[in-house]
Structures are given as C-alpha cells and as structure tokens.
C-alpha positions in Angstrom: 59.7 -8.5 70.1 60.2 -7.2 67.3 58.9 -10.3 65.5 56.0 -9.2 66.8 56.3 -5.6 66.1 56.4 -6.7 62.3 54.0 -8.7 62.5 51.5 -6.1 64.1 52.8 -4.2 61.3 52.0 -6.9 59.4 48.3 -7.1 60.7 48.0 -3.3 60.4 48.9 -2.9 56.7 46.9 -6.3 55.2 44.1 -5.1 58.1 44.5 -1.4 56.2 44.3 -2.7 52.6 41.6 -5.2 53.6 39.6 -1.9 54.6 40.3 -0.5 51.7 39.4 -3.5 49.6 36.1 -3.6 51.8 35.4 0.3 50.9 36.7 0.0 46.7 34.1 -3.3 47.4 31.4 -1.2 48.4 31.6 1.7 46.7 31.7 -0.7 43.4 29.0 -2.3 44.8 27.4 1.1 44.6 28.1 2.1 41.0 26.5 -1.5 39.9 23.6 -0.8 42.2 22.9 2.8 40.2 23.9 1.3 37.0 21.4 -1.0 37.4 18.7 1.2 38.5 20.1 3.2 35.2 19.4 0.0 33.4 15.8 -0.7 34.8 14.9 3.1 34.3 15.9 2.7 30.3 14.2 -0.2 30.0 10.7 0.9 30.8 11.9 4.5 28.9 12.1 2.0 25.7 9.3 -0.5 27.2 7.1 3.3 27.7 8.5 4.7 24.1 6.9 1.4 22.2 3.7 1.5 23.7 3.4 5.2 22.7 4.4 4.4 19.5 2.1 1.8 19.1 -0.5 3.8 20.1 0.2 6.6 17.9 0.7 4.0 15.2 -3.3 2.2 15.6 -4.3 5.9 15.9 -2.7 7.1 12.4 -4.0 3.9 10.7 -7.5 4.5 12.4 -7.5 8.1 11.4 -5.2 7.9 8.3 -8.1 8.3 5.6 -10.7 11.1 7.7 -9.1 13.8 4.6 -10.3 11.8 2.0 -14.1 10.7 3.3 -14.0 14.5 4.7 -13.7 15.5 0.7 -16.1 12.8 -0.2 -18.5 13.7 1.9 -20.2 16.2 -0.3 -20.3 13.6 -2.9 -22.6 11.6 -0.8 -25.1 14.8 0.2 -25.3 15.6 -3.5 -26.3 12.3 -4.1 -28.8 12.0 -1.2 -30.6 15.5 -2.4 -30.3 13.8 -6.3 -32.6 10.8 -4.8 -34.5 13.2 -2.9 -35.3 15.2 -6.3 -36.3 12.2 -7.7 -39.2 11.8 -5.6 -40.5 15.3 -6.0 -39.3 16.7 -9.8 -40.1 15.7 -12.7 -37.3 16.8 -14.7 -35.1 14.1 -15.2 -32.6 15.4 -17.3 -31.7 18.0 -14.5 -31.3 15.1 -12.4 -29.2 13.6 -15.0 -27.1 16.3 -15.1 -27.1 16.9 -10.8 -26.1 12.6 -10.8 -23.0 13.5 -14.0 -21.7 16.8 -12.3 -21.4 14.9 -8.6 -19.5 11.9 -10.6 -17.3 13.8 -11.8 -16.9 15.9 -8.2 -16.2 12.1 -7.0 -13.8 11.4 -9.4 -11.9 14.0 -9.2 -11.7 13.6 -5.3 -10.4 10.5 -6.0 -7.8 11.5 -8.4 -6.8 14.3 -5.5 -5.6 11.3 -3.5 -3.7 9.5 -6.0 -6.9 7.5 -7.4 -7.0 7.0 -11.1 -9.4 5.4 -13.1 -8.6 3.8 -16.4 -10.2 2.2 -19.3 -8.5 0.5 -21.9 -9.8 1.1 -25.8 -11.2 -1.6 -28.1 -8.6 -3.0 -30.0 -5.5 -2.6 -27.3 -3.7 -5.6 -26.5 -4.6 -7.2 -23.5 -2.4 -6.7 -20.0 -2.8 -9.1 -17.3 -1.2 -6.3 -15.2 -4.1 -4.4 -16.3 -6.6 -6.2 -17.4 -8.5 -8.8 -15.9 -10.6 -11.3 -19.0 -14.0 -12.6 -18.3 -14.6 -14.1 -21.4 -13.0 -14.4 -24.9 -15.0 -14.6 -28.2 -14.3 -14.2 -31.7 -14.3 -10.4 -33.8 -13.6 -10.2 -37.3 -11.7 -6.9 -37.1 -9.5 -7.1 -33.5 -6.4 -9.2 -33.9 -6.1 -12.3 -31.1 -5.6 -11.0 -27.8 -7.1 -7.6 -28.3 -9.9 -6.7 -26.5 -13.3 -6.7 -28.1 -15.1 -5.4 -25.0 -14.8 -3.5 -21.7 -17.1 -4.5 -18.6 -15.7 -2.2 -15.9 -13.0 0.5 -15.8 -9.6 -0.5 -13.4 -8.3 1.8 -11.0 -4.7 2.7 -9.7 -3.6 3.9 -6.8 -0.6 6.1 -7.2 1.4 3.4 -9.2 -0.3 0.0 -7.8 -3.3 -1.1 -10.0 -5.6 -2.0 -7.3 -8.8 -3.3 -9.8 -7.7 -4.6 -13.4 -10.1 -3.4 -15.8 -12.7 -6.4 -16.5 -12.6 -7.1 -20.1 -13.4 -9.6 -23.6 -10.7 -10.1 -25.4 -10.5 -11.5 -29.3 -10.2 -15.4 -29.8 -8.8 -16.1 -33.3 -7.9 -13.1 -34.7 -9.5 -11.5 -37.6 -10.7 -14.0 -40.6 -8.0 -13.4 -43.3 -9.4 -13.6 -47.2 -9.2 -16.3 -48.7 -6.4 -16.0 -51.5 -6.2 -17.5 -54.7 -4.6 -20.8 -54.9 -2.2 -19.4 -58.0 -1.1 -16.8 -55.9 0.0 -18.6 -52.8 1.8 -21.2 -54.9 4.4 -18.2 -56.2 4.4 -16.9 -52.8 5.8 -20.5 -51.5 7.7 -20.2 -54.5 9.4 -17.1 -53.9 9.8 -17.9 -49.9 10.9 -21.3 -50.7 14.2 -20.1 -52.6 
C-alpha cells in the first residue's frame, strides 16, 4: 500500500508540475500571441510611416520651386504689358527700356535663388568646366586656346555650372614676326652653349 501511496504521490506531483507546465505553456503562449500582434501593429506603423513619407516626399518635389515662379511671375506680366505696348506706342525706346529694366528684375530673381549667370571675356583661357566650343578659328592677337568669341552666357546654380558658356576659341595662336635670320642664329647660339 504504500507503494501505491507513493505512487499516487507520484501521479499527484508530475500531474501538478504537468499543470503547471500546461499554464507557463499557455501563458507563454500568450506573450508570443501579443508580441506578435506588437510585431504586426509596428509593421504597418513603418509600412504607414513610408507611405506618408513618400507622399510628402512627391508633394515637396511637386511644390518645391512655387517660391521661385511666384517671384518670376511679375517678370512675365511685365513682359506681356511690354508686347502689349508694342501694339499701341510708338515709343520704342521706352519699350526698350520697360524690356532692359524687367531683364534685369529676372535676373536678379534668378540670382535670389542661387542662379548666376556668367560670361567669360575675350582673351580668357578656355574651361571645359565652363565653357562649352562651337567652333575654333584663327585671331592674330588671342593666344591658342583663348576665346575669340562668346555665343551665349553659362549659368550656375549655387556651385554646379548647369549651361557652359558657348564659345570660339583661338586656333594657332597669334602670328609671331618674322625675325631676322642673324638674330636667331646668336639666339641658337647662346641657347646652344
């Protein structure tokens, strides 16, 4: 009997931890459920966060440059009322001066957003940075590589040159005088020793 007794005992205690086993089980079970759901919830937090950002993102791009057409606007309705004047007035150099003065309005609208025009002088040394050549052709004062003409003005943006300047540069160089052949020979002369 008391065999028996022991192993009821027995029974009871590996029946008791099995319940608790069976209750740790579950309540982990639990905890992995809410973690989960935890889990799932983040995830469409993040998924929810991106397509906001996204949106936000096309929006700013979309939108990004309404300051700067807002300050060129007036630009274009000074220019609409020059071509307007041109139908009815017949003084063209106040026209001139209307088309000049909104140029420079434009211009300096431009320069307010980091817009800067540039135009290189006859004579400089060409930049393929800078400069872009159409064509080259001799000049008899600018040395090879200069540039002889300028056929548009380049433009920067902040520090990113965003249109070279279109230019013609020199081919050949200046034509040097002819020197005398008695000179040359004592010049050879003299470099030779």
């Amino acid at each position: 009997m008391e065999e028996l007794r022991a192993k009821e005992e027995i029974s009871e205690t590996e029946a008791a931890h099995s319940q608790e086993e069976i209750k740790d089980l579950q309540k982990l079970t639990e905890e992995l459920k809410e973690w989960k759901e935890r889990a799932l919830r983040y995830a469409a937090e993040v998924e929810n966060l991106k397509k906001a950002f996204k949106r936000e993102k096309e929006e700013y791009y979309k939108f990004a440059l309404e300051s700067v057409f807002k300050e060129l606007l007036p630009s274009v309705d000074n220019l609409e009322m020059a071509l307007k004047a041109f139908e009815t007035s017949s003084n063209i150099e106040a026209l001139k001066q209307g088309v000049e003065l909104t140029l420079k309005v434009l211009v300096q609208t431009l320069e307010k957003f980091g817009l800067k025009q540039f135009e290189p002088a006859i004579g400089d040394p060409f930049h393929p940075h800078f400069h872009e050549a159409l064509q080259a052709e001799p000049h008899p004062e600018i040395p090879e590589g200069g540039i002889v003409k300028v056929y548009q003005k380049g433009y920067t943006l902040h520090d990113r040159v965003i249109r070279p300047a279109l230019v013609c540069v020199c081919q050949g160089g200046p034509k040097k005088e002819l020197v005398s052949k008695g000179s040359t020979d004592e010049n050879t002369e003299t470099n030779g020793e």
